[in-house]
C-alpha positions as CSV (number, residue, x, y, z in Angstrom):
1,X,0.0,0.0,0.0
2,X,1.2,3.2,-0.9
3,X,2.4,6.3,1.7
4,X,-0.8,8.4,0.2
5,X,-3.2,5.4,0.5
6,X,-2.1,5.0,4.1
7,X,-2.3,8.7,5.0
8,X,-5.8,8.5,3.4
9,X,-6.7,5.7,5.2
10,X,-5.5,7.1,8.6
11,X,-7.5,10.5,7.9
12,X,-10.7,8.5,7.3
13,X,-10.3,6.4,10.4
14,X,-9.7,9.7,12.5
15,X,-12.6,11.2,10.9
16,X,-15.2,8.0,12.0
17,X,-13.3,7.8,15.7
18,X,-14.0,11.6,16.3
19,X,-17.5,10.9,14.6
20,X,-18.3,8.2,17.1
21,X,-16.5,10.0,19.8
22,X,-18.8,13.4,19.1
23,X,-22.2,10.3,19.0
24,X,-21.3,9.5,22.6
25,X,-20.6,12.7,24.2
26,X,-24.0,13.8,22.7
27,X,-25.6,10.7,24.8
28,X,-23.2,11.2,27.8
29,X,-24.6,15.2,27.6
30,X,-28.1,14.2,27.4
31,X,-27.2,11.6,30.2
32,X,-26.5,14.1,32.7
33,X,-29.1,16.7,31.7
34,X,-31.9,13.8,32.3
35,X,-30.4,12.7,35.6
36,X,-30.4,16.7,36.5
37,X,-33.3,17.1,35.4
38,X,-34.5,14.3,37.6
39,X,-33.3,16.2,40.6
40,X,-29.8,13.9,40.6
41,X,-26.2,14.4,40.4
42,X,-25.1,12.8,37.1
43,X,-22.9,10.3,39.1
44,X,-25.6,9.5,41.5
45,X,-27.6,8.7,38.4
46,X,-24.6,6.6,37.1
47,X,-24.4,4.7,41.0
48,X,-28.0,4.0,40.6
49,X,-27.5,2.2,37.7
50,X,-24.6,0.0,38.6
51,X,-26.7,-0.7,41.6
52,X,-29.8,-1.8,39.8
53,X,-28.3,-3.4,36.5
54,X,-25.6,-5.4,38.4
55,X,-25.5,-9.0,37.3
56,X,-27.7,-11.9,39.5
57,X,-25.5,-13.2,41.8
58,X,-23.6,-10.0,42.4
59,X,-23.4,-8.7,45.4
60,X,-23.2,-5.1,45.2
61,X,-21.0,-3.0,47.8
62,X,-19.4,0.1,47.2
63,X,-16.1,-1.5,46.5
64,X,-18.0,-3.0,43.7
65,X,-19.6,0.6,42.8
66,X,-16.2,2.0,42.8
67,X,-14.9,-0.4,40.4
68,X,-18.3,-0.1,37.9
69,X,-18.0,4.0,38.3
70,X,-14.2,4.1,38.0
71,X,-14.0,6.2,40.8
72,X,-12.2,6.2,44.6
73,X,-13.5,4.2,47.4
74,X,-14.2,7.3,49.5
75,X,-16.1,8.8,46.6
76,X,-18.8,6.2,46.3
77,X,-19.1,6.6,50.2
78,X,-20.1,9.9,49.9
79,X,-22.8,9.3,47.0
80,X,-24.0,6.4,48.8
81,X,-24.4,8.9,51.7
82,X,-26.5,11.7,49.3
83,X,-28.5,9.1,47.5
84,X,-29.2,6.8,51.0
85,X,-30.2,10.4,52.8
86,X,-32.5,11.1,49.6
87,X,-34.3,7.6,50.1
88,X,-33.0,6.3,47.0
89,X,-31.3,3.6,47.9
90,X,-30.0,1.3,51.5
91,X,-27.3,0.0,53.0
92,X,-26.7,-2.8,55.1
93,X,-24.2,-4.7,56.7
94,X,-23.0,-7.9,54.9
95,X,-24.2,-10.7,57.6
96,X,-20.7,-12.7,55.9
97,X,-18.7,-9.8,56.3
98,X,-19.1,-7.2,59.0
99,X,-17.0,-4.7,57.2
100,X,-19.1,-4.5,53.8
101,X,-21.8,-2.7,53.2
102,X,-24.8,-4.3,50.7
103,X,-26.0,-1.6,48.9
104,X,-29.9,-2.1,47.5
105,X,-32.2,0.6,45.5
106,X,-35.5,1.7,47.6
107,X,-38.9,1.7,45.6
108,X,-38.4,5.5,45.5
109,X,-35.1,4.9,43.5
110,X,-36.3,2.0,41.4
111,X,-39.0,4.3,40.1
112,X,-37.2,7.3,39.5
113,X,-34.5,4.9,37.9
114,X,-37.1,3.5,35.6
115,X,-38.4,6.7,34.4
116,X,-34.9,8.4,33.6
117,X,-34.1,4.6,31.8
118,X,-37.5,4.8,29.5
119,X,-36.2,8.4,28.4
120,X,-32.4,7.1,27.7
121,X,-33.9,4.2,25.9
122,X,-35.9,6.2,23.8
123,X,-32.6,8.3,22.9
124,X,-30.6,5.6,22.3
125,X,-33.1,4.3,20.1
126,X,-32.4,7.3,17.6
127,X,-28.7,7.1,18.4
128,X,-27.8,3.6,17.8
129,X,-28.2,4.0,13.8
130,X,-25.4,6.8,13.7
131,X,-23.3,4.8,16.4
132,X,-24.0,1.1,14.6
133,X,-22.1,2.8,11.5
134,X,-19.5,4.3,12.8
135,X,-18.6,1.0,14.8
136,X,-19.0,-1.3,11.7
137,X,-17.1,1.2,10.2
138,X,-14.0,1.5,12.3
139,X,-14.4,-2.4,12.9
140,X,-13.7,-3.0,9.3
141,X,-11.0,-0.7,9.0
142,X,-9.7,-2.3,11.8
143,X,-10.0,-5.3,10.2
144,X,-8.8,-4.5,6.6
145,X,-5.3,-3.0,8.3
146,X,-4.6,-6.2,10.1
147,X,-5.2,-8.0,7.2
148,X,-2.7,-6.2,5.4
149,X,0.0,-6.4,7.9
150,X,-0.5,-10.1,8.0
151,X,0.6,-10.3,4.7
């Protein structure tokens, strides 16, 4: 493959990165809007989320949060704290393990959860089309270029 061919190939797979990069920063910013809007802190939103969508089986604590929200242990504590004080969601002690705390969504939170997840479905509904092609996109470049280097 030629220098120019490469440079053009490059330039189009910048292009469809900062394409799909621009798709989810519009979700992300419509994300945190709804959760405002909501009356919640865009993280609380976020800890909410990880609470309620975390895998059967999983036991959530806020060293789990943590992990899910990529954010320090002490952190979580503190939005645990806001969102517990706002009825949204409990804490208990792990009966195995005194030191964890089990975190679990109240009604109140489930409800308010639900809502703000109806309006980000409907939004990634008329999202996915634009993200779906930059993906397949990139994924085929991606593709194509190790292809080449194989050979």
């Amino acid at each position: 493959m030629s220098a120019r061919a490469k440079a053009a190939d490059a330039r189009i797979l910048l292009q469809t990165l900062a394409e799909f990069r621009y798709g989810l920063r519009q979700f992300l910013r419509f994300s945190e809007a709804a959760a405002l809007d909501a009356g919640l802190q865009p993280q609380q939103h976020q800890l909410l989320l990880q609470v309620a969508g975390a895998p059967d089986g999983e036991t959530v604590t806020i060293a789990y949060a943590a992990e899910r929200l990529s954010l320090r242990h002490h952190s979580v504590v503190e939005l645990v704290n806001r969102s517990e004080r706002e009825g949204l969601l409990v804490r208990t002690v792990d009966a195995r393990d005194q030191r964890r705390a089990i975190l679990q969504l109240t009604r109140k939170g489930e409800l308010l959860l639900d809502r703000l997840a109806e309006d980000h479905a409907r939004e990634l509904k008329e999202m996915a089309p634009r993200l779906a092609k930059s993906l397949k996109r990139i994924a085929r470049m991606v593709r194509n270029n190790m292809g080449q280097a194989m050979r």
